[in-house]
N, C-alpha and C positions, 0 to 999 in steps of 0.2 A: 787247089792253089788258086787263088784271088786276089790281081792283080788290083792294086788302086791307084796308082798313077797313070794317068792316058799311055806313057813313055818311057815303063818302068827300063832300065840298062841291064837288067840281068832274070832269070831265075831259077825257081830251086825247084827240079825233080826229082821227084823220088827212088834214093838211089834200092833201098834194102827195106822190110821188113820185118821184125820178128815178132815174139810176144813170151811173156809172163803171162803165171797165173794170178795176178793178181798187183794191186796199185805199186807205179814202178816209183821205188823210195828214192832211188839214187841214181846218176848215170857219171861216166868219166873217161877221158881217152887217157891211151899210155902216150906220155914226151915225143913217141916217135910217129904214134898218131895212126899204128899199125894192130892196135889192136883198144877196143870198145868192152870196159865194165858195163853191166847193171845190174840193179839187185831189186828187192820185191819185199812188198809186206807179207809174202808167203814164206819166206825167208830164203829165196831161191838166188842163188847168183854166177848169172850168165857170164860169159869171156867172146866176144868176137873175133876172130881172125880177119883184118878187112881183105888178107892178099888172096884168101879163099871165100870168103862170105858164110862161114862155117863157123855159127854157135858153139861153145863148148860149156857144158852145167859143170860147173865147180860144187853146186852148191843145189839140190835137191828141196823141196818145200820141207820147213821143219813145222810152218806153227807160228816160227817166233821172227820176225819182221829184223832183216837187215837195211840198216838204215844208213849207213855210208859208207864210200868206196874211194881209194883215193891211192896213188900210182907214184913212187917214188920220182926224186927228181930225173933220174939215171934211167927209169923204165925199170929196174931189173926186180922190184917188190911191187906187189898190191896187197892195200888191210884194209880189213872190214871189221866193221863194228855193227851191234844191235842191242836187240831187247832180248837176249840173253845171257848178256855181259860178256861176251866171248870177242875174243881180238883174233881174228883169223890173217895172217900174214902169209902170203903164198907169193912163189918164184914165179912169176911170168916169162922170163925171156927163153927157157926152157919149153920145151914143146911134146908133152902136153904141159901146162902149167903144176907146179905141184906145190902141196902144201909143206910150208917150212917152218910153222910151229903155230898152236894155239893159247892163248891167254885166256886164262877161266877165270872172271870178275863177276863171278854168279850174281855177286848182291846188288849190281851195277848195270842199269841200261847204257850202253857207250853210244851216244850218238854224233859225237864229232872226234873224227881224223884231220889231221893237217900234219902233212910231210915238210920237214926242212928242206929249203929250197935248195940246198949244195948237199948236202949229206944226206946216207941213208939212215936216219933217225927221223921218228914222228912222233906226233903229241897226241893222248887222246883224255876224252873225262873220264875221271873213275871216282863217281861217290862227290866226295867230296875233298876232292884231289885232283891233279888234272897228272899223268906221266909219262915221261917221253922215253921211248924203246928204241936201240938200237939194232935194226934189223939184221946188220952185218956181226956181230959181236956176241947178237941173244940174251941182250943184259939189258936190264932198266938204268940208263943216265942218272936220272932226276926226278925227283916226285915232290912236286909242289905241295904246298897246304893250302888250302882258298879259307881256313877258318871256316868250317861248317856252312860252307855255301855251296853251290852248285857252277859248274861253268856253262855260261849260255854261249859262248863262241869263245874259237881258238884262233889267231891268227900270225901266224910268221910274219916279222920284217922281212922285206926283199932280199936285207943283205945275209938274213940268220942269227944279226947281232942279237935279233930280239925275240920276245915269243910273247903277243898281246893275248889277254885273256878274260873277259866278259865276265862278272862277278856281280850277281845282286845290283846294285846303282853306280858301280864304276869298272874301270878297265885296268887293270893293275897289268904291269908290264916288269917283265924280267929283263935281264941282261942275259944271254945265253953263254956266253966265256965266263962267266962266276957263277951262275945261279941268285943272283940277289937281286929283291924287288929294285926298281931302280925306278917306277912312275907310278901315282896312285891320280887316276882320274878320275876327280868328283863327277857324277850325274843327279838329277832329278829324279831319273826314270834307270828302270834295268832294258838293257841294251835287248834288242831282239837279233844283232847283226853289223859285224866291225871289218872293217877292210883298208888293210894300209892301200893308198898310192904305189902305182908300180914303180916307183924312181925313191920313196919311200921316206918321201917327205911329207905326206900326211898321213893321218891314220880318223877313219869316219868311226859313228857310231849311229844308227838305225834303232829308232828306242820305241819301248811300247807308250810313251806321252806324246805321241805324235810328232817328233820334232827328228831334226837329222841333226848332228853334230863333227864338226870339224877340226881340229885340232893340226898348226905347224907343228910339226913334230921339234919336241923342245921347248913350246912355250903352253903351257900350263891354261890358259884363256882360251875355249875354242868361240868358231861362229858357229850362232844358234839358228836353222834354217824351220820354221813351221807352216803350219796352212796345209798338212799333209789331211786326209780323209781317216784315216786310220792308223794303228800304228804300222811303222816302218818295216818292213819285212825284208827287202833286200839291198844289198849295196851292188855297185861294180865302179871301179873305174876306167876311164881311156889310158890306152896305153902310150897315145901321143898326143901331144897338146894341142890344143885347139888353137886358133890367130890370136888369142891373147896371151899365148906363150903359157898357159897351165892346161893342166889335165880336166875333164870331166867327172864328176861323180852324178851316177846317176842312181836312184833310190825308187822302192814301187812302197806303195802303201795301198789297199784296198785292191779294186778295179785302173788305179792311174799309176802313172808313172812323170818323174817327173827327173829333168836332168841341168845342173847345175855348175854353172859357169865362173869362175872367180874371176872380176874384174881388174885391172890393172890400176885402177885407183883402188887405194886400201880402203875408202873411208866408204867404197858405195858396197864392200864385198862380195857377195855371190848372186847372179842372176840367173831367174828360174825361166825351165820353160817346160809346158806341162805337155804331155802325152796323150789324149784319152781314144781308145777305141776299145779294150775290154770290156766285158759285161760277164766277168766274172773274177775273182780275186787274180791276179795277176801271182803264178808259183817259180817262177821263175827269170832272171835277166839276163843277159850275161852279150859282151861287144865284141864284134870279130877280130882278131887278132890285129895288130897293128890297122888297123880301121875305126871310122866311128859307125860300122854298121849296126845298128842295139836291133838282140831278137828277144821276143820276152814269149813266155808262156804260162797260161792260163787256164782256168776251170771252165770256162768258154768253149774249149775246146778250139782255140787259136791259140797258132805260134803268129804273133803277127814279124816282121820286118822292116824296122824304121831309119831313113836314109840320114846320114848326121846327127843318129842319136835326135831326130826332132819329126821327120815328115813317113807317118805310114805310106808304104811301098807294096807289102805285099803280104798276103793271108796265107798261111798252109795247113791244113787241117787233115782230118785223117784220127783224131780222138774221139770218136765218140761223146765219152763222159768225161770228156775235159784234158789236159795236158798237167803233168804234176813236176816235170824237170826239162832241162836241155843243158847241152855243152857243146860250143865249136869246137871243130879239127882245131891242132897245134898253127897249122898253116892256114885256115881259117875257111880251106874251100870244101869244107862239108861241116855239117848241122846235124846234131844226133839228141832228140830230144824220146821223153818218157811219156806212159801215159798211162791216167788214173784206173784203164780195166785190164793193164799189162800191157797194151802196146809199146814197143822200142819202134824209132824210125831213123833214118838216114837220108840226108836230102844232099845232093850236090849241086854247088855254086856254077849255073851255066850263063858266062856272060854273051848279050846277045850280040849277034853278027859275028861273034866266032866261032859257034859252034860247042856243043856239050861238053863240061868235062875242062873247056880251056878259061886259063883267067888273067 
């Protein structure tokens, strides 16, 4: 750990560590933040217990790389998907975890999940289809057509009315109370990465033209943001607005990151302000829960931690050959990031003069 502020107010030690055999694909907490997925390109996939610190294998080295994990709204499901086409849905709240049914999509690598944020139904890609499965029921809802395309991201509206969905050069959006297209979003470029707003009045778009795209949700014209290094890899947004009364989106492209402010006059729109301390592709971003704390992680083998989403704070390292994911606790006071030779880690939020552990 490498502080870079003379004064930093907090930091993160090291709370746990595990390991995979192998680059860690995915990581995810459960809602109640009591228990820690992750999975591996060996296709191995671990379960934490955090109230014991006791790993459980769900999921034994197959071969074939699991590549996302992702945790009903309720906690009571976790599914996985990969490069076997297999949709594995398993009962977490039960102790030991067990498995509650598997989906055989042989011809199909599934690499995104996204769970309805009120219901136990989720969406995954299949082919060239995207389908949403209802965990509680055991039936498939709804199966989209994409028209011979592929989905490059899934994303829920906040509220469920909607399910966005990354297609070739646009974002085609359903209504989820009917099933009919209801938005077709022109692009230049195919999306690498889409993220509504949490209040769910925008919805971004992260493209391989190097540009970020924004969109009020409802009006058809978004703003064009460029000057990125590469293409667009990740989104996130703030969960509460900044002093100009809107949200943050912040975007990584290459080694930089860069975080984006919507101004209060419509006519100057969105002001950037750039990040750089990586010196390797930046793999992941993600803002602590109701904070603008941004931790990002990289093939650098730094998780760094940047204060208001703007000024590096502090280094945590501990990856060898680099870092390939992260996610904060629900509550936002632990840090649980992946790493490219199978490291899992867990760092807890110690704010200083109180003492470990308090915040």
């Amino acid at each position: 750990m490498v502080s870079l502020k003379s004064n930093p107010t907090f930091d993160f030690p090291q709370h746990w560590q595990g390991s995979l055999s192998d680059y860690v694909t995915a990581i995810a907490w459960s809602p109640s933040g009591q228990q820690l997925a992750a999975s591996s390109a060996a296709g191995e996939l671990m379960l934490l217990n955090l109230n014991n610190l006791r790993p459980a294998v769900l999921q034994s080295s197959t071969g074939q790389s699991v590549d996302c994990v992702a945790f009903s709204a309720n906690g009571q499901f976790l599914a996985t998907g990969g490069q076997s086409g297999q949709v594995s849905v398993w009962r977490v709240q039960s102790d030991p975890a067990t498995l509650d049914i598997t989906l055989d999509n042989r011809s199909s690598w599934v690499d995104r999940i996204a769970w309805h944020p009120k219901l136990n139904q989720f969406a995954f890609n299949l082919g060239f289809y995207v389908q949403i499965w209802d965990a509680e029921e055991s039936a498939v809802v709804e199966t989209l057509d994409l028209n011979q395309a592929t989905a490059q991201n899934i994303q829920w509206h906040p509220s469920g009315d909607y399910l966005a969905i990354a297609v070739k050069n646009s974002i085609r959006v359903w209504d989820t109370n009917t099933w009919e297209r209801t938005h077709f979003l022109e692009m230049a470029s195919p999306s690498r990465a889409i993220a509504w707003s949490q209040d769910g009045k925008y919805l971004a778009s992260g493209n391989l033209d190097r540009t970020l795209l924004v969109w009020q949700w409802g009006n058809e014209f978004p703003w064009q943001m460029r000057g990125f290094p590469g293409k667009v890899r990740h989104l996130t947004w703030s969960g509460k607005p900044t002093k100009s009364g809107f949200p943050l989106i912040i975007a990584s492209s290459a080694e930089g990151i860069v975080s984006w402010e919507k101004d209060a006059d419509e006519t100057v729109g969105w002001n950037p302000h750039v990040m750089e301390l990586h010196n390797g592709t930046v793999e992941a971003i993600a803002l602590q829960p109701n904070s603008l704390l941004l931790a990002s992680a990289a093939a650098d083998g730094w998780v760094c931690l940047w204060q208001n989403a703007k000024t590096a704070a502090l280094i945590l390292e501990g990856a060898a050959n680099g870092f390939s994911c992260l996610a904060w606790h629900p509550k936002g006071h632990q840090l649980a990031a992946g790493g490219q030779a199978g490291e899992v880690f867990i760092w807890n939020q110690a704010i200083r003069g109180q003492g470990f552990g308090k915040r």
